[in-house]
C-alpha positions in Angstrom: 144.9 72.8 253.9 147.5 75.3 254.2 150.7 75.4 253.1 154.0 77.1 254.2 157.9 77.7 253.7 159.9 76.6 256.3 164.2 78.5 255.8 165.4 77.2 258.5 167.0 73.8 258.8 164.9 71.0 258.2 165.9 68.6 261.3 164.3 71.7 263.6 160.9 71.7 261.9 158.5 70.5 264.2 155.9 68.1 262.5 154.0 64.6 262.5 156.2 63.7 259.7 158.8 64.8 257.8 158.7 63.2 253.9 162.3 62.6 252.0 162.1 61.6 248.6 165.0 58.5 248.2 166.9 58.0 244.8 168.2 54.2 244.4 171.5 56.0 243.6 171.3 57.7 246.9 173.9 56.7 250.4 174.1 57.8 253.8 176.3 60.2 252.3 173.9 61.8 250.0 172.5 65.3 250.9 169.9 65.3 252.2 169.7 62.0 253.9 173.5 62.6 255.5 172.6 65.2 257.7 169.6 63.3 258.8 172.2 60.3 259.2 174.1 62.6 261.6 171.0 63.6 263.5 169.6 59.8 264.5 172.8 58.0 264.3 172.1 54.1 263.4 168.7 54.6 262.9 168.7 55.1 258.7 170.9 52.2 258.1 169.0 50.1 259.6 166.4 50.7 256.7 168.6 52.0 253.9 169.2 49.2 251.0 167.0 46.6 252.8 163.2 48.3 253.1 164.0 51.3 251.3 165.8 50.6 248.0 164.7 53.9 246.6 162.2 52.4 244.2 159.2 54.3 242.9 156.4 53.5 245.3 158.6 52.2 248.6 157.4 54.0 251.6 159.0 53.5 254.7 158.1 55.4 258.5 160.1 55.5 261.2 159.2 57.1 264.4 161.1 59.5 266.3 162.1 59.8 269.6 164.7 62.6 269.2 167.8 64.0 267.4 165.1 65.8 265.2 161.8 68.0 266.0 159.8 65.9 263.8 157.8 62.9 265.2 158.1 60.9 262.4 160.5 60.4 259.2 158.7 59.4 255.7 161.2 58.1 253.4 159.4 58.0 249.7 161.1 56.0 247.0 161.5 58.2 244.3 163.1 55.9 241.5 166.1 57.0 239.3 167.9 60.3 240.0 167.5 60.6 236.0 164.0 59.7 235.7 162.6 62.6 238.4 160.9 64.5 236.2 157.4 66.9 237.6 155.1 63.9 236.9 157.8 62.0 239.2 157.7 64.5 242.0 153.7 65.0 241.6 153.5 61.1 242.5 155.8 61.2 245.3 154.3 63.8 246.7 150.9 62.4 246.6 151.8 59.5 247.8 153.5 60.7 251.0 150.5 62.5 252.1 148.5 59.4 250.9 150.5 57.6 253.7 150.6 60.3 256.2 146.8 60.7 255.9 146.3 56.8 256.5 149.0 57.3 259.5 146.7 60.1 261.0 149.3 62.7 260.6 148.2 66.6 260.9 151.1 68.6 260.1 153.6 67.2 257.4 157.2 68.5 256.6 158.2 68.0 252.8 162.3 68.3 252.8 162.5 68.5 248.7 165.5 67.6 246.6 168.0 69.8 244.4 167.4 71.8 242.2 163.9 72.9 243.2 162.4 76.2 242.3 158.5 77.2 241.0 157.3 74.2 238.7 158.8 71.9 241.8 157.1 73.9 244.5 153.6 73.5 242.1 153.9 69.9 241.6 154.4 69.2 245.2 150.8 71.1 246.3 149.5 69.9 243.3 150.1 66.3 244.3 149.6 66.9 248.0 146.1 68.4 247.5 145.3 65.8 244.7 146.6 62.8 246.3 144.4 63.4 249.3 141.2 63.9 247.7 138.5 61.4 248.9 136.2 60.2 246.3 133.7 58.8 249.0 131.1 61.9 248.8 128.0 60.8 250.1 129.7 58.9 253.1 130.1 59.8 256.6 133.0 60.0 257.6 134.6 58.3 261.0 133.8 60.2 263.9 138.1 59.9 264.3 139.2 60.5 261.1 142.2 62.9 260.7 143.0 65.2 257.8 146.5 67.3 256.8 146.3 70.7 258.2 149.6 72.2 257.2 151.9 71.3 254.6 155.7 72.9 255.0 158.2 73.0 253.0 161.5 73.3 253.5 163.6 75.4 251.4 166.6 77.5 251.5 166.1 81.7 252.3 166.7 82.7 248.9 164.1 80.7 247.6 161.2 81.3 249.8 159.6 83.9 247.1 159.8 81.6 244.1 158.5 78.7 246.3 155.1 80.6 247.2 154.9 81.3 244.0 154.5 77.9 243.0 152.7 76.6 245.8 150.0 79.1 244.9 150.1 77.7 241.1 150.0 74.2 242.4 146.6 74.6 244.5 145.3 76.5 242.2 145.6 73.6 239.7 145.0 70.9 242.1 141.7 72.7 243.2 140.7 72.6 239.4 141.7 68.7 239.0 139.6 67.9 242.5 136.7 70.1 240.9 136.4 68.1 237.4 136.8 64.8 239.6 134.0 65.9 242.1 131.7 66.4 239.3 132.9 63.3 237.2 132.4 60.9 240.6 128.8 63.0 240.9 126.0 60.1 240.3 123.5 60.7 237.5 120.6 61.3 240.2 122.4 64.2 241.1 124.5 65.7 238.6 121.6 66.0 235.6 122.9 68.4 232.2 120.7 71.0 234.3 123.0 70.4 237.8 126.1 70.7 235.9 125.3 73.6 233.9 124.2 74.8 237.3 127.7 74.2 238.9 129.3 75.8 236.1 127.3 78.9 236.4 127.9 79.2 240.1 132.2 78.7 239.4 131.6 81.3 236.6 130.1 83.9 239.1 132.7 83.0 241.9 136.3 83.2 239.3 134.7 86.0 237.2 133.9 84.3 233.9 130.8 84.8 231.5 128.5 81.8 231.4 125.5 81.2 228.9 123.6 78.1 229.1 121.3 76.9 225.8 118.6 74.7 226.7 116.0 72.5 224.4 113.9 75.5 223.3 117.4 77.7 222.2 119.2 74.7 220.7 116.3 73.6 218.4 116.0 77.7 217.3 120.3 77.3 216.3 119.6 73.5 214.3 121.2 72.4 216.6 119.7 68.1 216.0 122.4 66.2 216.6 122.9 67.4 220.2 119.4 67.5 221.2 118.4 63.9 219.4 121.2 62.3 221.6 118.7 63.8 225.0 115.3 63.4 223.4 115.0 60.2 225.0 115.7 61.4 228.6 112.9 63.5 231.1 116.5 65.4 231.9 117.0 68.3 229.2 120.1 68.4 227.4 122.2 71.5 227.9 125.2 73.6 226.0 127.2 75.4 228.3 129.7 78.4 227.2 132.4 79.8 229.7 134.4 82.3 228.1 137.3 84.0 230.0 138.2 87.6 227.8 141.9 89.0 229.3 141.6 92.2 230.9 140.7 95.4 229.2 140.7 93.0 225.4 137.8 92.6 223.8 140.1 89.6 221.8 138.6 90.9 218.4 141.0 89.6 215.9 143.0 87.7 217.9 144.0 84.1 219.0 140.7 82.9 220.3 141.3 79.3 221.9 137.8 76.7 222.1 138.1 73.7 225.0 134.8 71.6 223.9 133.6 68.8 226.3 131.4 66.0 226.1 129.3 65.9 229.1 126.9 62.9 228.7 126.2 63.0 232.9 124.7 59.2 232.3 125.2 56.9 228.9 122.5 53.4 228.9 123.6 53.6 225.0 120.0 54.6 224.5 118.2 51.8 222.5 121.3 50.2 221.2 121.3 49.5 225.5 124.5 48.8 227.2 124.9 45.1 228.8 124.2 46.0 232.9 127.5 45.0 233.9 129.5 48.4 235.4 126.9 50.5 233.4 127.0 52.6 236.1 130.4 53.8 235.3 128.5 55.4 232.8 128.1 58.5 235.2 131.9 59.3 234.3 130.8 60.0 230.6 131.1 63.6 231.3 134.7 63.4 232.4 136.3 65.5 229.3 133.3 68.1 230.3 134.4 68.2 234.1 137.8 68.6 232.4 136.5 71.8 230.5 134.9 73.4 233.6 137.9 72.6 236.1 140.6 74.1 233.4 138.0 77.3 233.3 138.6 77.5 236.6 142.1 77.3 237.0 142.5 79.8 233.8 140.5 82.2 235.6 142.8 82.5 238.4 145.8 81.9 236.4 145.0 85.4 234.0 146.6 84.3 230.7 146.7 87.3 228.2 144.6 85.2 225.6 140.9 84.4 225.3 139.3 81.1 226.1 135.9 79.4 225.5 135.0 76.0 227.5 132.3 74.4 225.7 130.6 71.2 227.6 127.8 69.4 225.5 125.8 68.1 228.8 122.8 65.4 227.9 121.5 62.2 228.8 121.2 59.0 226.6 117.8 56.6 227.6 116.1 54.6 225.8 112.5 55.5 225.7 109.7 55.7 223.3 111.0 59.1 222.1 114.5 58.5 222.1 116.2 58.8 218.4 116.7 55.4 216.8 119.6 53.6 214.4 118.2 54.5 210.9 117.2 58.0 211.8 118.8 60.6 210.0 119.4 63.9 211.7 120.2 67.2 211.3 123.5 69.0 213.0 123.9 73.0 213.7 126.6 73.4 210.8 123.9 71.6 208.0 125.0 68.6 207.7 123.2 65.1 207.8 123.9 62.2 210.0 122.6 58.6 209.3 122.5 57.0 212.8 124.3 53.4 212.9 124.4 53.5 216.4 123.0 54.8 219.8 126.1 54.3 221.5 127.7 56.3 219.3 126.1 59.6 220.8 129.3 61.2 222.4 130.4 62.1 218.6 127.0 63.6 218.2 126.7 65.9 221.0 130.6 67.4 220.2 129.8 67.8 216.6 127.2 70.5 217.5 129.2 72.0 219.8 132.7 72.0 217.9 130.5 73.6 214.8 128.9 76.2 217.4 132.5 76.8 218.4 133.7 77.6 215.5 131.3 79.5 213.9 129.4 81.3 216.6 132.5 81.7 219.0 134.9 82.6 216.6 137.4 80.1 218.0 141.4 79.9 216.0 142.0 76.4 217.9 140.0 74.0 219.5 140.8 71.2 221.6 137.9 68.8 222.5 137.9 65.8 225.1 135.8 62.9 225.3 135.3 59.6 226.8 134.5 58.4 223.0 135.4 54.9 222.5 136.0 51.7 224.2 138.6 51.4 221.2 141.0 53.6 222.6 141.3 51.1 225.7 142.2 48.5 223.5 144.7 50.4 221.6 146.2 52.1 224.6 145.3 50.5 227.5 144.7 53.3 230.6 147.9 55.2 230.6 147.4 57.3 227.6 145.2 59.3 225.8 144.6 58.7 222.0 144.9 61.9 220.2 144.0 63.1 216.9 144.2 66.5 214.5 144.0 68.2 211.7 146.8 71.1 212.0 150.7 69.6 212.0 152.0 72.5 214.1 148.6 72.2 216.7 149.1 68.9 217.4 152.7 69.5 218.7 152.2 71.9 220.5 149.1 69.8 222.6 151.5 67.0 222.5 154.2 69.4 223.9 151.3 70.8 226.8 150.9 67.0 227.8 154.5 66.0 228.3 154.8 69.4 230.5 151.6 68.9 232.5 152.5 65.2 233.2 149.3 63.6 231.0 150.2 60.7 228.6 148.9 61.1 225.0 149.7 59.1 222.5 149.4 60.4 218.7 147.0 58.2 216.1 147.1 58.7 212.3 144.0 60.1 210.5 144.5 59.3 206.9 142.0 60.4 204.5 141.5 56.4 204.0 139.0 56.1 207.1 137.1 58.7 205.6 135.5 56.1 204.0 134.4 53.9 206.6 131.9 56.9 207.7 130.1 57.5 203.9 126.7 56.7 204.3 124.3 55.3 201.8 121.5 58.2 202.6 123.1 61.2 204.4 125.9 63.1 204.4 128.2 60.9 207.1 126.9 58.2 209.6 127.9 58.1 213.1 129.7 54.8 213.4 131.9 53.2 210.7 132.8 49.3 211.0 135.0 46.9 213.8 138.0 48.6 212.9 140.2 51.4 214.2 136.9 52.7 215.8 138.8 55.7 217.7 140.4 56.9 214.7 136.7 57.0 212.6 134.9 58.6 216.0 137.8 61.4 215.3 136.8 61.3 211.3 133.8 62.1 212.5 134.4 65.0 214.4 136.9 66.3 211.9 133.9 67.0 209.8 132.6 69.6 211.8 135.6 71.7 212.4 136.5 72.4 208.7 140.1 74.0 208.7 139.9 75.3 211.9 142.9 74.0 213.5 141.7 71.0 215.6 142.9 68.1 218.3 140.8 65.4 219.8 141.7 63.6 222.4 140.0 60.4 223.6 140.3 59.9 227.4 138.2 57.2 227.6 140.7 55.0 229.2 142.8 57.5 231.8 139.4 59.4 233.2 139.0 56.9 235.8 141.0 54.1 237.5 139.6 50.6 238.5 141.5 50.7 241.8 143.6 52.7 244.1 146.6 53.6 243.1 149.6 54.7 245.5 149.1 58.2 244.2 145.3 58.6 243.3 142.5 56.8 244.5 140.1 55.0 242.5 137.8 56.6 240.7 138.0 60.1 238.4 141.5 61.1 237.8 140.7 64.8 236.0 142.5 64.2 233.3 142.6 66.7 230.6 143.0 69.7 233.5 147.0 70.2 233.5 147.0 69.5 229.6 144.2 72.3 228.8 146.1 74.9 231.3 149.4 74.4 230.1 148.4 75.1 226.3 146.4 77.8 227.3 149.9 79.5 229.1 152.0 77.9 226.2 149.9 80.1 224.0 150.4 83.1 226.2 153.5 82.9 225.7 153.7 83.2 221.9 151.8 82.7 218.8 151.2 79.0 217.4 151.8 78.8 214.3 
């Protein structure tokens, strides 16, 4: 898709369809919608306070048949004037080329709304090139099926520069969200811990990164038991896969050294504590908050923050077989600690401890963020419009909390008092892996905690936003890529001083 600035007036730019966003403050009077008033007189009226109110999600198309070069007006409710924040504009804009996809349209006009400078211009592609993603990978596609070419949009002179700008920032990050969701929407046959460490060695070469993979035979040199007990039940071998970006001409010796740790379980059956069949095979998207990892390497490659980054993604799958690990078992993780196993199921907090300890210790990291489909608990607590996060560090935690609310991605903060600590003592090792019913997303976190010492630390558990049930009028079903925005914002929000 390509995308351009169009200086000149808007009511000359030739296109399928022309998108304006609608306020439900807005009149005929309001700029822009009054010069497009003047240019089809009667014809906005007609529409204006009846089918389009201006309420998020109204989209109404009229077709043209002159006073403008475009073919077709796309008015996009927008909501309140007030409430149009990035996120806001991200949606409308996904959602008008949503419509204009379904409508056939080729070329599409975007005329945006005051004031509107980089971040605007980046949420725009960002939501164009997200909101058009098809999910459907492995089917083929109608012989008279139409796709945006072009995207235009339509600013004044002075801005042109800035605009470009962020259009290029807004692919750049949409291309990384469409990446994590290609491999989260990936099914298991396909994308083994092999095939995605495969993927992520073939991005690394292409955006310039480093890549090392571990496999069975190098994990069980480092200790590394926790990780590999979680795959010893699958013919697929488990995999732990380091990206590390290193600034230009810095070796990042002594410096701010940020860790992005993934859980990439590419298929979860629950192992012998089996999962009941119905939508187990959603259990392909268990490797979300690793897709997340690899598609936010991606984008920080292009993007060239001034600080180091590691993107860890713990890649295995858990089967029941005869050698799969068992509840009962005790085993033993990379940083020497002992893990009574309650639980099968609870194997996404085993594969992350061995690669949060390895992050710390063996990459040196100052901050780590990991991300993980953990817990069905979350869902309950939160429903699927936020994350649940956790940490250790006051000051960390803001400032992930602060990178969400830029990027767009709900999180929601949950306490971890020293209390649940002791839902996870076990009776014969040093912690077990599942604590009772109860806040079962804040003990997953206890869990982790234990692995990252004092390095300063945030979990968050995006077991209920890395997928939707159903279309939405800005996304289609299936892997959202959340995590993406979050994980690149931080990393520039870190660039641009030191965290404390």
């Amino acid at each position: 898709m390509k995308f351009d600035v169009w200086t000149r007036d808007a009511r000359t730019l030739a296109a399928d369809a022309l998108v304006l966003f609608v306020f439900e403050e807005d009149t005929l009077n309001t700029p822009p919608l009054d010069g497009f008033n003047e240019a089809l007189p009667g014809l906005l009226p007609n529409v204006m306070g009846r089918e389009m109110r201006g309420k998020m999600g109204e989209t109404v198309t009229l077709h043209l048949a002159g006073g403008v070069e475009a073919k077709r007006l796309l008015l996009v409710g927008a909501g309140p004037a007030a409430d149009f924040d990035l996120r806001a504009l991200r949606r409308c804009s996904a959602q008008a080329a949503r419509v204009a996809t379904k409508k056939g349209v080729t070329t599409l006009g975007i005329v945006p709304r005051s004031p509107f400078e980089l971040a605007h211009a980046a949420a725009v592609a960002d939501g164009v090139l997200t909101g058009v993603y098809d999910p459907a990978l492995y089917r083929k596609p109608k012989e008279d099926t139409k796709h945006i070419d072009s995207v235009t949009l339509c600013v004044e002179p002075q801005l042109a520069e800035v605009v470009q700008a962020g259009i290029n920032r807004g692919v750049t990050l949409a291309e990384a969200v469409n990446f994590a969701r290609t491999l989260a929407q990936e099914p298991s046959n396909k994308l083994t811990p092999v095939e995605m460490a495969r993927r992520a060695q073939a991005m690394a070469e292409q955006e310039g990164l480093t890549c090392l993979v571990l496999g069975r035979a190098a994990m069980m040199e480092l200790g590394m038991g926790a990780l590999l007990a979680v795959g010893q039940g699958s013919a697929q071998e488990p995999q732990l896969i380091r990206l590390s970006y290193r600034p230009a001409g810095s070796t990042a010796d002594g410096h701010m050294r940020l860790a992005l740790v993934g859980k990439g379980i590419t298929f979860d059956t629950g192992g012998i504590c089996l999962k009941p069949r119905d939508a187990m095979w959603e259990m392909k998207y268990d490797m979300s908050g690793g897709a997340a990892v690899i598609g936010a390497m991606q984008a920080i490659a292009r993007l060239k923050p001034p600080i180091a980054v590691d993107g860890y993604v713990a890649a295995a799958e858990n089967m029941p077989s005869a050698a799969s690990y068992k509840p009962g078992d005790v085993l033993h993780a990379y940083n020497g600690k002992t893990i009574e196993v309650i639980d099968t199921d609870a194997e996404g907090r085993l594969v992350l401890c061995d690669a949060l300890a390895y992050a710390r210790k063996d990459g040196g990291a100052t901050h780590i963020v990991d991300l993980a489909t953990l817990t069905g608990a979350v869902m309950v607590a939160l429903g699927q419009e936020r994350a649940g996060l956790m940490g250790t560090d006051t000051a960390w935690i803001e400032s992930v909390k602060a990178a969400a609310a830029a990027a767009g991605e709900k999180v929601w903060q949950l306490p971890l008092d020293e209390e649940y600590g002791e839902l996870m003592k076990s009776d014969i090792a040093d912690i077990k892996n599942l604590g009772n019913r109860y806040a079962g997303s804040i003990t997953a976190a206890w869990f982790l905690r234990e692995f990252v010492e004092d390095t300063p630390w945030v979990h968050l558990d995006i077991a209920g936003v890395a997928w939707l049930d159903a279309d939405k009028p800005d996304l289609a079903k299936g892997p959202t890529g959340f995590g993406v925005r979050t994980l690149v914002q931080l990393v520039e929000q870190m660039s641009a001083g030191p965290v404390k």
